[in-house]
N, C-alpha and C positions, 0 to 999 in steps of 0.2 A: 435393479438396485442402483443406486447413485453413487458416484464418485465421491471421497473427502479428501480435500484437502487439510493440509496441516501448517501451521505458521505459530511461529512462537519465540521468546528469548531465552530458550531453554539452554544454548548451544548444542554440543553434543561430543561433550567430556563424559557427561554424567547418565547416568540409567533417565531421566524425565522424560523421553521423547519416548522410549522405550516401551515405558511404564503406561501410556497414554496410548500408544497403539493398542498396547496386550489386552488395554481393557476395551477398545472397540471390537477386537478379536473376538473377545471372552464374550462378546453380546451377539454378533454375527461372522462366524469367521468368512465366510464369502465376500466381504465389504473388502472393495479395494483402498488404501490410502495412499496419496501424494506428496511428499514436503512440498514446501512451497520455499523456505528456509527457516533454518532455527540458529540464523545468526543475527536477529533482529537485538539492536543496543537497547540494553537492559532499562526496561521500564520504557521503553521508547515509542509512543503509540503514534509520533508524526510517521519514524522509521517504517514501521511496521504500516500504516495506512497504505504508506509510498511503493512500497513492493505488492500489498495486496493490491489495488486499486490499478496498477500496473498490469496484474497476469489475470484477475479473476472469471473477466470475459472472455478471455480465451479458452474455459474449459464449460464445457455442455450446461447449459438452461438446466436446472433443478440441481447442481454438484451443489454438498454440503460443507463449508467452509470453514474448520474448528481455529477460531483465531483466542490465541494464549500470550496474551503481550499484557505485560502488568497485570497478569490475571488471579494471583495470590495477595493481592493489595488489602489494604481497608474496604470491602467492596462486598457487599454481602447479596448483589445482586446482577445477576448474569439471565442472558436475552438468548432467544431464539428471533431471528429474523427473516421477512423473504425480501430482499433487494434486486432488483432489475431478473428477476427470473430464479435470482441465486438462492440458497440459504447460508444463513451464517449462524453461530454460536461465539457466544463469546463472552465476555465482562462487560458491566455497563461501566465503561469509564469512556464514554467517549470516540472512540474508534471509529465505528461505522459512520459517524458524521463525516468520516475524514476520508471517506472511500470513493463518496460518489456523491453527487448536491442531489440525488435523487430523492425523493422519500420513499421508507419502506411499503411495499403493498400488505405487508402483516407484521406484529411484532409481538412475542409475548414473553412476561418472565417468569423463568424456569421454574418449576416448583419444584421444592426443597422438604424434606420431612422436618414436622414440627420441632423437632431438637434434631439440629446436625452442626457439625463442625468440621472444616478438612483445610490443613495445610499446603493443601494440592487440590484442587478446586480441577484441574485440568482434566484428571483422572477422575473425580470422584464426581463434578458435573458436567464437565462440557463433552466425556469424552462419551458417558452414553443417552446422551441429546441429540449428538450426531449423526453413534449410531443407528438410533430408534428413525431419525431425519430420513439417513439413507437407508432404510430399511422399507420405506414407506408409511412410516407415521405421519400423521401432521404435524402443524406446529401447536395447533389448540389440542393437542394431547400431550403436550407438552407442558403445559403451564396455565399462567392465567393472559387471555389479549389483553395488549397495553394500549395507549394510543401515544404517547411520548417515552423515551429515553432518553438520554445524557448526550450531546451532539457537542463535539466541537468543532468549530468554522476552521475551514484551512485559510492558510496566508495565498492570496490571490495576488496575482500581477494589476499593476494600473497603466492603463493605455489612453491616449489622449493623439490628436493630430501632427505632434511633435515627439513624441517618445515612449517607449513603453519599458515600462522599470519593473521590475520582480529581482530574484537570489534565487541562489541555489535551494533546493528541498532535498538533496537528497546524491552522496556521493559513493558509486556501484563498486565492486571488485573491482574493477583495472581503477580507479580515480577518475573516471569519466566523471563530470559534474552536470546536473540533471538539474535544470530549470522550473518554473510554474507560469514559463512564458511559452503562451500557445502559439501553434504555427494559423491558428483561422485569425486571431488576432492580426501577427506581422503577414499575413498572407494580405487581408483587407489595406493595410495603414502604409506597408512599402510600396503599392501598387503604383508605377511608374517614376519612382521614386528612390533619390538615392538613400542610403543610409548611412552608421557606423554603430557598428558592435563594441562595448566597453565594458571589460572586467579585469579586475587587478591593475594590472598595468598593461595591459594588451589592449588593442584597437585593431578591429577587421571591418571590412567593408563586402563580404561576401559569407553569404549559408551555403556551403556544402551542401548533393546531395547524398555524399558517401565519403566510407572514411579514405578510399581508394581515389578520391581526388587529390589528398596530399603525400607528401613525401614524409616517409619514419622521422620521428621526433618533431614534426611541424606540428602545429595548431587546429583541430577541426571544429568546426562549428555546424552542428546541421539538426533538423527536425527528427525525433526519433519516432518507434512505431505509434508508443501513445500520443503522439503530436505535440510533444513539447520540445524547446530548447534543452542541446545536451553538448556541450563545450568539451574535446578531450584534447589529447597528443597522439598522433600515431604511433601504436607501439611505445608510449611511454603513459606516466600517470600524473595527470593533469593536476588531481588537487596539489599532488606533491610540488611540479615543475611552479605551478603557476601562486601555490602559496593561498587556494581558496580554499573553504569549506563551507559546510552545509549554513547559509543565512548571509553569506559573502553576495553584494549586490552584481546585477549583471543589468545593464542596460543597451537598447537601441533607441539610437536618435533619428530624426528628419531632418537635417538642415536642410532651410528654404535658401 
C-alpha cells in the first residue's frame, strides 16, 4: 500500500482534518497518512504549491498526495493525477501547474454520481480517490482520462549577464524568506565573478554555505535543499527584521 500525504487550509482548530482522515480510514484502515501542513493561507494555492513542490520528492515514487487548498470553491471539478512518479488528488483550480513545469504522465476527472452535492468536497471526494489510489486502484478507475487541466504558470526569476531579478515566493516559520532564484542560475552567471546581493535595504556580496557561518542576529544568505535563494537572520526572523514579505524583490548584480 502507498503512502498519503495530506496538505490543506483546513488549519486545525476545527474537526476538518479529522473528518478527512476517518474517511480514508472508514475505506482502508491499513493506509498510512502524513500531514504535510494544514496551515496553508486560506484559499492560497501559490502557498500551498510552495511547501508541496518543496517536500513531494522526498517521499517514495507512487505516494498519494490529497491536496485541499481552495478546494470547496466554485469548482465542480476535481483530478486524479500521476506527476513525476507521484499521485495527486485534488481541485482543478490550478495547483498542480504550480508544483513542477513537468507534465502530467496521466490525468483523469473524478467521477461524481449524477446528482451529488457536498459542502466538503474533501471528505466526500478527494478523500476516497486517495484511498482507493493507495490501495492500488488505478487512476482510470477512477474517473474519466483528461488530456488538459487548469495550470497556472509560477512567477519565474529573469537572468541576464548583468543580474538576475526574482522576490520572495514564500516566507517559512522562523521568517526565513525563500526566493525563485535558482542556485544553477547564479552558479553559471557569478562564475569568476564578482557580485552584490540587494533586498530591502541590505546589500551583501557573499552566499553562505550555512547558517553557522554567521553570528546570531546577522544576515544569511545561502542556497537551500531545493536550490533556491533563502535570505534569513540567525536566530532571528528575517521577514520581520528586514521589513520583507512574500513578492518583495530580491536581486543579484555583475558589476563589470
Amino acid at each position: 500500500m502507498a503512502l498519503i500525504t495530506f496538505l490543506s487550509d483546513f488549519g486545525t482548530r476545527d474537526h476538518y482534518v479529522a473528518a478527512v482522515k476517518a474517511k480514508i480510514l472508514s475505506i482502508n484502515p491499513g493506509l498510512r497518512i502524513i500531514d504535510i501542513s494544514h496551515e496553508v493561507n486560506y484559499f492560497d494555492i501559490a502557498h500551498g504549491s510552495s511547501l508541496l513542490s518543496a517536500v513531494f520528492r522526498d517521499f517514495p515514487k507512487g505516494t498519494v498526495h490529497l491536496v485541499a487548498v481552495d478546494s470547496a470553491g466554485n469548482n465542480d471539478r476535481f483530478l486524479a493525477i500521476s506527476l513525476e512518479d507521484h499521485y495527486f488528488v485534488g481541485p482543478d483550480n490550478g495547483i498542480f501547474g504550480l508544483i513542477t513545469e513537468k507534465n502530467a504522465q496521466n490525468s483523469v476527472l473524478l467521477q461524481l454520481p449524477k446528482v451529488f452535492s457536498s459542502s466538503f468536497p474533501a471528505k466526500d471526494i478527494l478523500a476516497p480517490a486517495a484511498a482507493k489510489l493507495a490501495s492500488a486502484a488505478s487512476l482510470n478507475d477512477l474517473g474519466t482520462e483528461i488530456r488538459d487541466y487548469k495550470k497556472m504558470i509560477p512567477r519565474i526569476s529573469r537572468a541576464s549577464k548583468k543580474m538576475i531579478s526574482g522576490h520572495v515566493v514564500h516566507v517559512d516559520h522562523y521568517g526565513n524568506l525563500i526566493t525563485n532564484i535558482k542556485k544553477l542560475d547564479f552558479d553559471i552567471l557569478s562564475k569568476d565573478k564578482v557580485y552584490q546581493l540587494t533586498f530591502g535595504r541590505e546589500t551583501m556580496d557573499k552566499v553562505h554555505k550555512s547558517y553557522f557561518e554567521t553570528e546570531d542576529g546577522d544576515c544569511c544568505v545561502l542556497f537551500n535543499q531545493q536550490g533556491y535563494l533563502e535570505i534569513s537572520i540567525n536566530k532571528g526572523n528575517a521577514s520581520e527584521l528586514l521589513g520583507l514579505e512574500v513578492d518583495s524583490p530580491v536581486n543579484i548584480t555583475f558589476p563589470e
